[in-house]
N, C-alpha and C positions, 0 to 999 in steps of 0.2 A: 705800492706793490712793486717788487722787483725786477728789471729788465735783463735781458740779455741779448747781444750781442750776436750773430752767428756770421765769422768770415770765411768766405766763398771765391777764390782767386776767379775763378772764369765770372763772367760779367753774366754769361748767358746762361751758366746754371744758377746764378744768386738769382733772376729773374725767374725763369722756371720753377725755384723753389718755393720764392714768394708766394706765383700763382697758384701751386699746389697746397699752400698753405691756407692760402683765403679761398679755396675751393671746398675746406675741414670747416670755413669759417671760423679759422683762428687770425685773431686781428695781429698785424705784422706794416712795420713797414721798409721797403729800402733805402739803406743810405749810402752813404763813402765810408768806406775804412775808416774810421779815425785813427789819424797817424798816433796816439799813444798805445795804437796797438803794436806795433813794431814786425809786421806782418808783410809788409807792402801795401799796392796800393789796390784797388778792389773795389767791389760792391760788399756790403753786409745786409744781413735783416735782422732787423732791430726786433722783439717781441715780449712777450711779459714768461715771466719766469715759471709760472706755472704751467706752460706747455710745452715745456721741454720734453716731456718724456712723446708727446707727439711727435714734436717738427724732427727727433732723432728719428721715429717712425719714418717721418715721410722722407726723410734725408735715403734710408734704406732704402725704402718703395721703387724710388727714383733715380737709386744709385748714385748719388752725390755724396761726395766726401765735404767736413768743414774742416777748413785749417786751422781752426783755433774758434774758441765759445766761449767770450768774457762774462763775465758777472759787470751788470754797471749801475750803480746804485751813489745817487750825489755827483754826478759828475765825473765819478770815478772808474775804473774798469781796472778790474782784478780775474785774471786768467784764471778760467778752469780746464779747458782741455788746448 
């Protein structure tokens, strides 16, 4: 199943997003930026592809913006937004 990616400069909204995430019970986890993301440096949440159209939901709800939303699939990470 496909993962993605969601990077979050403030440290303190990646966290809050997380917790709002697993509150829907959508399983998520945080991590560090992977620097192949070319983004700087950060917190991310890592999640499965098929809840995207939620965690944008909750992204609104909560008024957090992401800076970018990889696709990662093998190792890989291929930018979609």
């Amino acid at each position: 199943m496909g993962e993605i990616i969601i990077v979050i400069k403030s440290r303190s909204a990646a966290l809050r997003f997380a917790d709002e995430l697993k509150s829907y019970h959508i399983s998520c986890k945080v991590i560090n930026t992977p620097k192949e993301a070319n983004v700087g440096c950060g917190l991310s949440v890592k999640m499965f592809m098929k809840d995207i159209k939620k965690a944008q939901m909750v992204l609104q709800r909560i008024s957090v913006n992401a800076d970018a939303i990889f696709n990662y699939e093998n190792g890989k990470l291929r930018r979609m937004l």
